[in-house]
C-alpha positions, -999 to +999 in steps of 0.1 A: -360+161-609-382+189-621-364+216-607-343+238-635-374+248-655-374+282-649-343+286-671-368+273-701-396+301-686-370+326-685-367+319-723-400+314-735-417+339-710-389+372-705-406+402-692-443+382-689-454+377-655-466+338-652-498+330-634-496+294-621-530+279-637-544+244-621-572+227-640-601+215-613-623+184-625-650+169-608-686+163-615-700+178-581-703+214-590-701+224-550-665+210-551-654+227-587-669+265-572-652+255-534-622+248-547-620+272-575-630+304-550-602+288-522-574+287-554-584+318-568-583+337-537-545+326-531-534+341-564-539+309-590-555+309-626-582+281-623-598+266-651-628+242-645-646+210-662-670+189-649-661+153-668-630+144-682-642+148-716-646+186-713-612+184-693-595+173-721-612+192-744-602+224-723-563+210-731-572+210-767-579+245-770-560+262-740-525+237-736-519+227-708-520+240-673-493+237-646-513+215-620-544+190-621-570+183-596-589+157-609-617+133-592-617+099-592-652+083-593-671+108-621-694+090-647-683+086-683-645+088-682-633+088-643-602+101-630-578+069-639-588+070-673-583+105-676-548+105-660-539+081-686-553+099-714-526+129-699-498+107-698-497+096-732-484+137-742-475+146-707-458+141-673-486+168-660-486+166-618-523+159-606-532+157-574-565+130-571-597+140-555-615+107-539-647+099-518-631+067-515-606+060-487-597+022-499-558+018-496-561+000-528-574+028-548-552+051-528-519+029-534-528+029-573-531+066-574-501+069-560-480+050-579-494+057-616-509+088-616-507+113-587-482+136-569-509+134-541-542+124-529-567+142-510-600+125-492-634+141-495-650+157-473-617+179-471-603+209-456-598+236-485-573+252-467-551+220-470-558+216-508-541+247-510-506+234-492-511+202-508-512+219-541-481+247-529-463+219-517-465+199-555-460+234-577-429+241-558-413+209-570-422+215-605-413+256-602-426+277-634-417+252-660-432+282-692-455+258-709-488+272-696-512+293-709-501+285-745-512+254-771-473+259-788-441+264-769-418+280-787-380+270-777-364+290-802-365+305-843-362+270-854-381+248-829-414+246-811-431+223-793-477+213-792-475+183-766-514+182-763-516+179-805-480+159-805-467+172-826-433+198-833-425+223-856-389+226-869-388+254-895-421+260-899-423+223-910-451+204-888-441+172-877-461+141-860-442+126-825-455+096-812-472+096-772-436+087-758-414+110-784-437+137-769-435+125-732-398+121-735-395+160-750-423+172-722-399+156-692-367+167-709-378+205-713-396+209-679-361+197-665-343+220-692-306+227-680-303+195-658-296+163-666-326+136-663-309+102-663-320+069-675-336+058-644-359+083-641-370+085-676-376+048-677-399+055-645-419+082-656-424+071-694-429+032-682-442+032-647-458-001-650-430-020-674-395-034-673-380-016-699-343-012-709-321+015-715-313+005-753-354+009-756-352+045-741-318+051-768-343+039-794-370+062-789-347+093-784-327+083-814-365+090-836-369+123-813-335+135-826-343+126-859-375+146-858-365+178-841-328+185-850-314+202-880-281+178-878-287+148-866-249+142-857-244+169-841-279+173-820-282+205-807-313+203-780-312+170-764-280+164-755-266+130-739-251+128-707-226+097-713-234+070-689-262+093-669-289+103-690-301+131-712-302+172-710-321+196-729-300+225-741-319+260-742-303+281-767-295+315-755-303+346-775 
């Protein structure tokens, strides 16, 4: 479901050649400089941190970046915690780093927080097909590099601040409103349908569809200039919802 992004780079980005950039964090500075050379010499922007902390301080000042590696076991805030700090303005794809090969902390990376795992010690030439393999899914969605995404002369979009701006106006959106808008534009063009939302917004609840209608009723309200006639997320009746990209 995240393919149909590049129709939002090709807005956002025309004529500006897009560097795929993958944050790497991990308190062993050996790992950060391995993988950082390995990712660098196969084309990628890297940016590094050494605790989650600085991590998401780097995604306070830069946005955000296309890809995260992130450790598990680092002092302070470790990997989990920093995933779930993501998810709460982002459906970002991270692939975990972990020393520890315990199927439980494996199975719980998987289900909550990772597109992938990878076991230290580790072959860095694998990293690099593990991380090919998860960017191709996701293609060139054009939020990167940039704190604001601007969809068009009315609307643009800060998910690490939550927060949009409709008219120059700044307005506050809540962890899911921004969550919902971050899946819906990374899958601009194609439809996302309930299901999936549901899944990726509430990976560890049973919520309902009249929930999800709830939330993106107060997205609509935020963001669109008529609120009867919405003009960027668009309902699919019965399947789900679209985000329309306005042409120029």
């Amino acid at each position: 479901m995240r393919e149909g992004s590049n129709v939002l780079m090709a807005r956002l980005d025309i004529g500006k050649q897009i560097f795929q950039r993958i944050l790497v964090v991990d308190d062993d500075t050996s790992v950060v400089q391995l993988v950082k050379i390995k990712l660098e010499s196969n084309g990628y922007d890297v940016l590094t941190a050494y605790s989650g902390e600085q991590a998401l301080a780097i995604m306070d000042q830069q946005g955000l970046p296309h890809l995260a590696i992130i450790d598990i076991n680092m002092p302070g805030m470790d990997g989990f915690e920093l995933c779930q700090r993501i998810q709460t303005f982002s459906d970002l794809p991270v692939i975990l780093l972990t020393a520890m090969n315990q199927e439980e902390t494996v199975i719980r990376g998987i289900e909550h927080f990772a597109e992938d795992y990878i076991t230290k010690p580790f072959s860095p030439n694998e990293l690099v097909v593990r991380v090919r393999r998860v960017l191709r899914r996701i293609a060139d969605f054009g939020y990167t590099g940039q704190l604001v995404t601007h969809v068009d002369e009315h609307l643009s979009i800060d998910f690490v601040h939550k927060r949009a701006f409709l008219d120059g106006t700044e307005i506050p959106l809540t962890p899911i409103e921004t969550k919902i808008l971050f899946i819906l534009m990374q899958n601009a063009g194609h439809i996302v349908t309930h299901d999936f939302l549901l899944k990726r917004i509430w990976p560890q609840d049973e919520i309902y569809e009249d929930t999800l209608r709830t939330h993106i009723h107060r997205l609509r309200s935020k963001i669109e200039r008529n609120l009867s006639a919405p003009h960027y997320v668009l309902t699919a009746r019965g399947i789900g919802y679209t985000f329309f990209i306005p042409h120029k």
